[in-house]
DSSP file (Angstrom, degrees, kcal/mol; ACC not computed):
  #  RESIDUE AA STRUCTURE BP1 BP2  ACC     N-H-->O    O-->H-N    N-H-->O    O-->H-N    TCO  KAPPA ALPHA  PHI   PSI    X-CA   Y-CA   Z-CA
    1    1 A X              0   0    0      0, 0.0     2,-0.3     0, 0.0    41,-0.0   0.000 360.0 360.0 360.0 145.6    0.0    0.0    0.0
    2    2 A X        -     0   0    0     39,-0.1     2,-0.3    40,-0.1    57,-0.2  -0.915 360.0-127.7-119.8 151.7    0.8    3.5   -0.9
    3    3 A X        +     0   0    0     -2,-0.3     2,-0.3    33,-0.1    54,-0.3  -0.946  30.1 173.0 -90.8 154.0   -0.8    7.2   -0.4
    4    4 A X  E     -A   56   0A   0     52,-0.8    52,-3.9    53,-0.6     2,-0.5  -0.830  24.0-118.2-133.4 158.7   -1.4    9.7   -3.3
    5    5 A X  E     -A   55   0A   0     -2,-0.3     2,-0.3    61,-0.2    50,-0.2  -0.942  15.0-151.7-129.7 160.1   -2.9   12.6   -3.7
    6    6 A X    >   -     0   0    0     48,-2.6     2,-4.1    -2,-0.5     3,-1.9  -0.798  39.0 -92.6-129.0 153.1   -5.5   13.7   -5.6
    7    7 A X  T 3  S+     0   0    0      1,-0.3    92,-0.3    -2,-0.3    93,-0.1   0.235 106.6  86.9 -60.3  41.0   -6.4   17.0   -7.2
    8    8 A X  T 3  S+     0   0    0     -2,-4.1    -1,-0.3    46,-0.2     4,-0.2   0.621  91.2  54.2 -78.6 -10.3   -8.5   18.1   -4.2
    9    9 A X  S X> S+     0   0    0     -3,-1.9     3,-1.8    45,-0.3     4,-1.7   0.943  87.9 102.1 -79.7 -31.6   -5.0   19.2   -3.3
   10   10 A X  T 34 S+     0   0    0      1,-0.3    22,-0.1     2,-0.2    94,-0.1  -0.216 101.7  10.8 -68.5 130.9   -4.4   21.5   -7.0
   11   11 A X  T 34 S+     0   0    0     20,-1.0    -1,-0.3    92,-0.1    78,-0.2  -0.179 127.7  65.1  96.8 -30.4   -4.9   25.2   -6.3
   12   12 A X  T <4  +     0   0    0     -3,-1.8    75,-0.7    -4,-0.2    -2,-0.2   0.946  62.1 176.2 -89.0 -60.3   -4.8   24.3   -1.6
   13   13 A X     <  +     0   0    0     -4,-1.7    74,-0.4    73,-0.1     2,-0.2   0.982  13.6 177.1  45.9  67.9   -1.1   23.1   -1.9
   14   14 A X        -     0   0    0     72,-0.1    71,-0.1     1,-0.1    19,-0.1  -0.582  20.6-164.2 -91.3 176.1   -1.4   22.8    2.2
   15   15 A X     >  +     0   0    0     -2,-0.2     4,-0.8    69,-0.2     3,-0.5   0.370  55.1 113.5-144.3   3.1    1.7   21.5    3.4
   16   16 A X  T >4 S+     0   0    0      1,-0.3     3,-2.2     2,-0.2    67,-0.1   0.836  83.9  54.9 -25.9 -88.1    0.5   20.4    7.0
   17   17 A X  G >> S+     0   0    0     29,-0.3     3,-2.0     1,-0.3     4,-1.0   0.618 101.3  49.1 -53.5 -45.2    1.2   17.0    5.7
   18   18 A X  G 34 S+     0   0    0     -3,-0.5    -1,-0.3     1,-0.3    -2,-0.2   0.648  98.9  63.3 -92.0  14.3    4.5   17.2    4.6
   19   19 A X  G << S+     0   0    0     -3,-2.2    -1,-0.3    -4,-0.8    -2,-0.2   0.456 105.0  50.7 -82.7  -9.6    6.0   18.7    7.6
   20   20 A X  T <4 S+     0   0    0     -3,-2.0     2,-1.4     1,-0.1    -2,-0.2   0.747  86.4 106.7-111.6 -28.6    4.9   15.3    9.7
   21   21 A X    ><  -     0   0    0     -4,-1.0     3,-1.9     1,-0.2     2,-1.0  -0.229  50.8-165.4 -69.0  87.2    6.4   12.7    7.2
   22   22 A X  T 3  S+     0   0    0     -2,-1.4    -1,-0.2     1,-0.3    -4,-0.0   0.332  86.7  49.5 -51.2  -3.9    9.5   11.0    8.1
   23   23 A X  T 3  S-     0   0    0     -2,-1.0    -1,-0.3    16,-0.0    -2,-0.1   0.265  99.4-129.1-106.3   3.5   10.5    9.5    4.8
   24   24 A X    <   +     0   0    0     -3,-1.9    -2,-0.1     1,-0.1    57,-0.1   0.841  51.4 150.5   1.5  97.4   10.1   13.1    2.6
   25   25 A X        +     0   0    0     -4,-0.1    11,-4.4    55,-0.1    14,-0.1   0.146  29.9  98.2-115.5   6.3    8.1   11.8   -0.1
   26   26 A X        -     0   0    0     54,-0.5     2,-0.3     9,-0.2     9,-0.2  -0.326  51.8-166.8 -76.9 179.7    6.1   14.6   -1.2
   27   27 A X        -     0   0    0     52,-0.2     7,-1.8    -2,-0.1     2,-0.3  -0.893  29.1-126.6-148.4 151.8    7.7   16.5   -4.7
   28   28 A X  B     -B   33   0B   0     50,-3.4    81,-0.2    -2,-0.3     2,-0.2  -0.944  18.0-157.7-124.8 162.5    5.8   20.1   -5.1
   29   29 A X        -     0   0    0      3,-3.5    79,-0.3    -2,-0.3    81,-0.2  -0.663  36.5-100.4-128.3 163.3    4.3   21.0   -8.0
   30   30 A X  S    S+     0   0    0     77,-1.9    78,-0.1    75,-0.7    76,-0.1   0.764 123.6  19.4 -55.4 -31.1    3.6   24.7   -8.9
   31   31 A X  S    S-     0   0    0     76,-0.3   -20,-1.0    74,-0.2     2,-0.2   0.703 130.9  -3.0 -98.9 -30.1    0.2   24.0   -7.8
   32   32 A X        -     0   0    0    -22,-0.1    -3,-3.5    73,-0.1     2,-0.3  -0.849  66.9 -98.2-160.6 169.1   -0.1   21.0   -5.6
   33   33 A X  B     -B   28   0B   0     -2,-0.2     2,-0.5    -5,-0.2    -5,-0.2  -0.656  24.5-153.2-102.1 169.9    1.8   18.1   -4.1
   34   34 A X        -     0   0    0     -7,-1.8     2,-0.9    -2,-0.3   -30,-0.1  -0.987  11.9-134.6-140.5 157.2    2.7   14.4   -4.7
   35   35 A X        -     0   0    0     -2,-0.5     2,-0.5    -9,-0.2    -9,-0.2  -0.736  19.2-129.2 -93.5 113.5    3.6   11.5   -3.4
   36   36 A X     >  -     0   0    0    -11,-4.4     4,-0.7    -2,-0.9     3,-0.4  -0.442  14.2-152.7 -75.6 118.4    6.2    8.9   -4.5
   37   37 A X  T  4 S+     0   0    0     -2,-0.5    -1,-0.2    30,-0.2     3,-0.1   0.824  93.4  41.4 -53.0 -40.8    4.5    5.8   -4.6
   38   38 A X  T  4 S+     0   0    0      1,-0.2    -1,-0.2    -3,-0.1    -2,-0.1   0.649 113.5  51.2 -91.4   9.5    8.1    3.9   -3.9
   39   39 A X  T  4 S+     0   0    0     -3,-0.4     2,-0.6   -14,-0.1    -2,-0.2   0.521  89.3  92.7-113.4  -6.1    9.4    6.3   -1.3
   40   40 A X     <  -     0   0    0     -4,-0.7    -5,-0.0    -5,-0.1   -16,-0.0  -0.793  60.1-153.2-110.5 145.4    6.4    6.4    1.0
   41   41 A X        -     0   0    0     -2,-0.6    -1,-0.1     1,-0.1   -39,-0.1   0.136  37.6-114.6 -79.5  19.2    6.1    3.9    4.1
   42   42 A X        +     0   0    0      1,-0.1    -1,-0.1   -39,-0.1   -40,-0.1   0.737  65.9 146.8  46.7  48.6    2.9    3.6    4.5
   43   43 A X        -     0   0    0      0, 0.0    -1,-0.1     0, 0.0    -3,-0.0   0.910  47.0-146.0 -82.4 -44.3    2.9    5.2    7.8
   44   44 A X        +     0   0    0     12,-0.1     4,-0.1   -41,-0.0    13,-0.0   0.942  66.7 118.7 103.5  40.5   -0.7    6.8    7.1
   45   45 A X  S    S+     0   0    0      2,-0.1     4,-0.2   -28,-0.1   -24,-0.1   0.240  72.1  55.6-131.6  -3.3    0.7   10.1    9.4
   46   46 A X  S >> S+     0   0    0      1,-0.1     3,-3.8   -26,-0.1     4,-0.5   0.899  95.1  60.4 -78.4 -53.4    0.3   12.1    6.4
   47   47 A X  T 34 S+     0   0    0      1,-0.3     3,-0.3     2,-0.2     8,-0.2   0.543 102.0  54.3 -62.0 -24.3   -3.6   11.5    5.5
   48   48 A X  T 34 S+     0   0    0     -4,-0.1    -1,-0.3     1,-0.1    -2,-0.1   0.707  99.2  62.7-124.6 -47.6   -4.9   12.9    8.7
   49   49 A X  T <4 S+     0   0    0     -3,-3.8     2,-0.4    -4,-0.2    -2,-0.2   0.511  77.9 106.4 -89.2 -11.3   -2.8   16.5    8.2
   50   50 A X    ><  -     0   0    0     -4,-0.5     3,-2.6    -3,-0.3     5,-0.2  -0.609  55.9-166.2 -83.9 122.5   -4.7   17.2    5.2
   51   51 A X  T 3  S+     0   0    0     -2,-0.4    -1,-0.1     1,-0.3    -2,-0.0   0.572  94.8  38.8 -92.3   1.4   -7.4   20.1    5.8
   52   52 A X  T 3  S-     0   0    0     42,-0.0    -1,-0.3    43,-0.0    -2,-0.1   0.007 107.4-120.6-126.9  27.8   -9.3   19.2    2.3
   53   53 A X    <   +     0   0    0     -3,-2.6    -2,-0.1     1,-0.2   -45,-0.1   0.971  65.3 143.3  58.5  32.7   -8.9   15.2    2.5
   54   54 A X        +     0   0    0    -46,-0.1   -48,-2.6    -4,-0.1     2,-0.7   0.385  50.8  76.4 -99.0  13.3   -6.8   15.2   -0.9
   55   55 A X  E     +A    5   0A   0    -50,-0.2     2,-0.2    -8,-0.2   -50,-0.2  -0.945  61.3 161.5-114.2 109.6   -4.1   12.0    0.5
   56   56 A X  E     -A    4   0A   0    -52,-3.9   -52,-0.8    -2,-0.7   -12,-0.1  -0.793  39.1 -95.4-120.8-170.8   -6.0    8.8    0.3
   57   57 A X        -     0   0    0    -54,-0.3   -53,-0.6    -2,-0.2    -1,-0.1   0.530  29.6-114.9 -75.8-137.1   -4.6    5.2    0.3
   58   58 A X  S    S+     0   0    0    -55,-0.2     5,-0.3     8,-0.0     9,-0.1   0.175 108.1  68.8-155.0 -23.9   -3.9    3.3   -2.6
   59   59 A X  S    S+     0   0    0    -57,-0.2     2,-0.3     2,-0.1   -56,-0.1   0.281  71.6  94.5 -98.2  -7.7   -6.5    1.0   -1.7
   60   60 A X  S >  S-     0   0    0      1,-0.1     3,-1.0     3,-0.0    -4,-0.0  -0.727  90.3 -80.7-101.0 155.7   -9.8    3.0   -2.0
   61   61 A X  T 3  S+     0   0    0     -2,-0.3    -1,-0.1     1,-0.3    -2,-0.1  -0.226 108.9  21.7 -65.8 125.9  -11.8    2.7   -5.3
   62   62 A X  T 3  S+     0   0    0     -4,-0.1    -1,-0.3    -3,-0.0     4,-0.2   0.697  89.8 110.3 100.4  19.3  -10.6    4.8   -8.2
   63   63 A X    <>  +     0   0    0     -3,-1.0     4,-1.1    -5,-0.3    -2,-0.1   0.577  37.6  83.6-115.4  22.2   -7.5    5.3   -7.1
   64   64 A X  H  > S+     0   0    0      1,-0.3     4,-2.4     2,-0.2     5,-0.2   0.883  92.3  71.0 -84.0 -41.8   -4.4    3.2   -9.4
   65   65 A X  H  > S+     0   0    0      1,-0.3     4,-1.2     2,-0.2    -1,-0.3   0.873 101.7  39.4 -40.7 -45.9   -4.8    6.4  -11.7
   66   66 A X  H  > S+     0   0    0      2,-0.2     4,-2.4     1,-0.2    -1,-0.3   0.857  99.8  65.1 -65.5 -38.5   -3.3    8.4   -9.1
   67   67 A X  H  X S+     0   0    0     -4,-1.1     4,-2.0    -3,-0.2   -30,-0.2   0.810 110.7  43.4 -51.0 -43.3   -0.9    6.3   -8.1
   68   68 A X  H  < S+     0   0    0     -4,-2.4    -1,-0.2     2,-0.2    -2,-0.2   0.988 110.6  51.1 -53.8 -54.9    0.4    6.8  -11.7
   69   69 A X  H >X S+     0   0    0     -4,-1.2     4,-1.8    -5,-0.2     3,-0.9   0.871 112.0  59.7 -61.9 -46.9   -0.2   10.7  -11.7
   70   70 A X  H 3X S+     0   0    0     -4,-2.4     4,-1.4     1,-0.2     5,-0.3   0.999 110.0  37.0 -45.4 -76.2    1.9   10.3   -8.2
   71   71 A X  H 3< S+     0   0    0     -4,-2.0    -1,-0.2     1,-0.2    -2,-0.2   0.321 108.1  61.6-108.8  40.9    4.6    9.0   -9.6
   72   72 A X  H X4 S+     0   0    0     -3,-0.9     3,-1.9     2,-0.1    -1,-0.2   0.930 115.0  35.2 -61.4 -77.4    4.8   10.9  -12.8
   73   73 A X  H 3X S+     0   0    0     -4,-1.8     4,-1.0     1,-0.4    -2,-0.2   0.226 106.3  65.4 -95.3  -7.3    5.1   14.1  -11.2
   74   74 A X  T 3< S+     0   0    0     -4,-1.4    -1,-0.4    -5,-0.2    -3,-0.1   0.445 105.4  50.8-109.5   0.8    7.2   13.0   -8.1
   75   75 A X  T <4 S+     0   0    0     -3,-1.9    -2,-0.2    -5,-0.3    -1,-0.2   0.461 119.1  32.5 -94.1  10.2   10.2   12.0  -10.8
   76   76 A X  T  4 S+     0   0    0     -4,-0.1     2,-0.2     2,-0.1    -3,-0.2   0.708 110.3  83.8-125.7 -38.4   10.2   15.4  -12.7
   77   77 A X  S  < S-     0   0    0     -4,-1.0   -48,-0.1    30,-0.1    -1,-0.1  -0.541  82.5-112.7 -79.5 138.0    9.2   17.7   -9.4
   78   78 A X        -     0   0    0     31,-0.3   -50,-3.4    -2,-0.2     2,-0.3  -0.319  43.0-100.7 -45.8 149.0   11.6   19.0   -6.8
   79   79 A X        -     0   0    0    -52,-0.2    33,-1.0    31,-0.1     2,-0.4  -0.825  25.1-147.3 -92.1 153.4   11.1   17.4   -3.3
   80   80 A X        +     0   0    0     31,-0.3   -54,-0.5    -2,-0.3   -55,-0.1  -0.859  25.1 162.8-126.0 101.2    9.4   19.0   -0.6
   81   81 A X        +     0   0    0     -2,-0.4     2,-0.5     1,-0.2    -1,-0.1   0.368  64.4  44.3-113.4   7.0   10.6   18.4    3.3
   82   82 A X  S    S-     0   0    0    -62,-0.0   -63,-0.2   -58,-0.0    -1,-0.2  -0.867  86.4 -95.2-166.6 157.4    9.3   20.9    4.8
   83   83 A X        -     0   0    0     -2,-0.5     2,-0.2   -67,-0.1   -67,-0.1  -0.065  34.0-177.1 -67.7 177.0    5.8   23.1    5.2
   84   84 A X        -     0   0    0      1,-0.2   -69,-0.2   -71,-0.1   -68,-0.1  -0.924  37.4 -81.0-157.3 125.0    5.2   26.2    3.3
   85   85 A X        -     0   0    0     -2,-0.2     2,-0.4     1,-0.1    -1,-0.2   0.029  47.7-118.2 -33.2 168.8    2.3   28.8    3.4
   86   86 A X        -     0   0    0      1,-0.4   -73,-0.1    -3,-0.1   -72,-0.1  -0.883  41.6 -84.0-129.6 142.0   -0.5   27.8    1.4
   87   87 A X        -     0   0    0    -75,-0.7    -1,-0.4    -2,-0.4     4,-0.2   0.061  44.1-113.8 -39.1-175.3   -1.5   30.2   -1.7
   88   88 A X  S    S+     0   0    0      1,-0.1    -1,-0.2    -3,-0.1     4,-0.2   0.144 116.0  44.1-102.9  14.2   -3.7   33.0   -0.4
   89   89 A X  S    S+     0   0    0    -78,-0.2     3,-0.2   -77,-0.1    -1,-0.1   0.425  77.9 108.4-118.9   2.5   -6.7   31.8   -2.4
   90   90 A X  S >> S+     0   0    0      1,-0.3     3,-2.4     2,-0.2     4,-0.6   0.911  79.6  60.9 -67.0 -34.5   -6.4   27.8   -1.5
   91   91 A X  G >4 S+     0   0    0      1,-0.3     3,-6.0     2,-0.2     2,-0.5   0.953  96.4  52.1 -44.5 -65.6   -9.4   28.4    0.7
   92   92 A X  G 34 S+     0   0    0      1,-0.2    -1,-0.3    -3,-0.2    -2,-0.2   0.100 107.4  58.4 -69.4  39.9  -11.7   29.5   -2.0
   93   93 A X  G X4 S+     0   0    0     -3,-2.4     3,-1.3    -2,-0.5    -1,-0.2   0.342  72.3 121.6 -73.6 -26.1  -10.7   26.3   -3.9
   94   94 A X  T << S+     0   0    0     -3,-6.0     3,-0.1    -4,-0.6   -85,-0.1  -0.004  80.4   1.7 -61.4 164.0  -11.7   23.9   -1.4
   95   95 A X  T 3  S+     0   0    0      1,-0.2     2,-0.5   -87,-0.1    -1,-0.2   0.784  85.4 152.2  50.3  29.1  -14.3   21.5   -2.7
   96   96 A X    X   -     0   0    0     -3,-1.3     3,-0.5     1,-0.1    -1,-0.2  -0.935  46.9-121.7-121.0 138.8  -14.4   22.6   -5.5
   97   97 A X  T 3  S+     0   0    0     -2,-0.5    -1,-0.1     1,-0.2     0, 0.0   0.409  86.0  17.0 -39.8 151.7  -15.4   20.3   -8.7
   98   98 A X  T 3>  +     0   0    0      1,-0.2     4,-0.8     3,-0.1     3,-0.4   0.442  57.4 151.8  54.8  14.7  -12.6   20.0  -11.6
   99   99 A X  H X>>S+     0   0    0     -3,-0.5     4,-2.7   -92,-0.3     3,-1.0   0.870  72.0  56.8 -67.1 -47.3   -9.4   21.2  -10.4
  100  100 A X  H 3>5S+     0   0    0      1,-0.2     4,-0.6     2,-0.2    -1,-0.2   0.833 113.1  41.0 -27.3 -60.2   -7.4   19.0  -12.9
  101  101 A X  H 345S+     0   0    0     -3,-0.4    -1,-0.2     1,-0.2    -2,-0.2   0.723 125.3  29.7 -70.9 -22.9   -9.1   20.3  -15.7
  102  102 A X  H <<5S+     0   0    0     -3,-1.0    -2,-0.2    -4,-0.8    -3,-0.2   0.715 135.6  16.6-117.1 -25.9   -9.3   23.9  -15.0
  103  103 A X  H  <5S+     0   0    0     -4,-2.7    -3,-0.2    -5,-0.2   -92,-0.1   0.596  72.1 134.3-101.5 -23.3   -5.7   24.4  -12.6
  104  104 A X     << -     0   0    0     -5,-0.7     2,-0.1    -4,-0.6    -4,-0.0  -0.242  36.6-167.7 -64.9 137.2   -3.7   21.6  -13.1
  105  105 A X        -     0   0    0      2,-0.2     2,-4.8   -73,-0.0   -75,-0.7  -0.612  13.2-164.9-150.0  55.7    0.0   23.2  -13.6
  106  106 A X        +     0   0    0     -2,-0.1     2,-0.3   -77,-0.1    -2,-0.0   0.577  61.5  99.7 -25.4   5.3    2.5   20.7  -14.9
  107  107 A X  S    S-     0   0    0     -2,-4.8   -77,-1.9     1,-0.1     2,-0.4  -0.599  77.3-109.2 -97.5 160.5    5.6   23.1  -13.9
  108  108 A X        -     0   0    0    -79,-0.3   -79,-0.3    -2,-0.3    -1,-0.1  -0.729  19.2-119.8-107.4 155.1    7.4   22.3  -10.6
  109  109 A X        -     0   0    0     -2,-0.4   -31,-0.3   -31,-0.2   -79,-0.2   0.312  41.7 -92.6 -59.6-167.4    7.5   24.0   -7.3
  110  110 A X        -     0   0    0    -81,-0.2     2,-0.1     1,-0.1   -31,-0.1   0.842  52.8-144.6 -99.3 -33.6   10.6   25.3   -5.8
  111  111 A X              0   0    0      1,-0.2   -31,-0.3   -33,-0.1    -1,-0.1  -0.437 360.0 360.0 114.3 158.9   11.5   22.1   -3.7
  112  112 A X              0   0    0    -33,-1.0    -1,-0.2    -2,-0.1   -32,-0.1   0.116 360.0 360.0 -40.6 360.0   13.3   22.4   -0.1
């Protein structure tokens, strides 16, 4: 088992989560984070820290697409050990429908 994340995170980029994670396995993306599917332990210490529920398991339905998407973007993005403000709009993003299509920002963050 792995965690990913999924674009509830694109456009919130919180970083609660990668400030707890003892393996640093997030990579940032201009917009969002990921997770490297072979570099996380499966500690679960992550899923918890996230304030719009965008880290699941590997194991809930619908998610082997992500697990790809994961670890696309966690070989081509700097990694990310430690947290960071969160944009100044992420709020008005939560929950909101379509982020993929309408945010999604293949360019990479600045890294640790």
């Amino acid at each position: 088992m792995t965690y990913v994340v999924t674009d509830k995170c694109i456009a919130c980029k919180y970083t609660d989560c990668v400030e707890v994670c003892p393996v640093d396995c997030f990579y940032e993306g201009e917009n969002m984070l990921v997770i490297h599917p072979d570099e996380c332990i499966d500690c679960g210490v992550c899923e918890p820290e996230c304030p719009v529920d965008a880290i699941l398991p590997d194991t809930e339905p619908d998610t082997e697409h992500w697990v790809e998407f994961n670890r696309k973007y966690s070989e081509i993005w700097p990694v990310l050990f430690e947290r960071r403000d969160s944009p100044p709009d992420a709020e008005s993003h939560e929950g909101e429908e379509g982020k993929l299509e309408k945010y999604f920002s293949e360019k990479p963050g600045l890294g640790s």
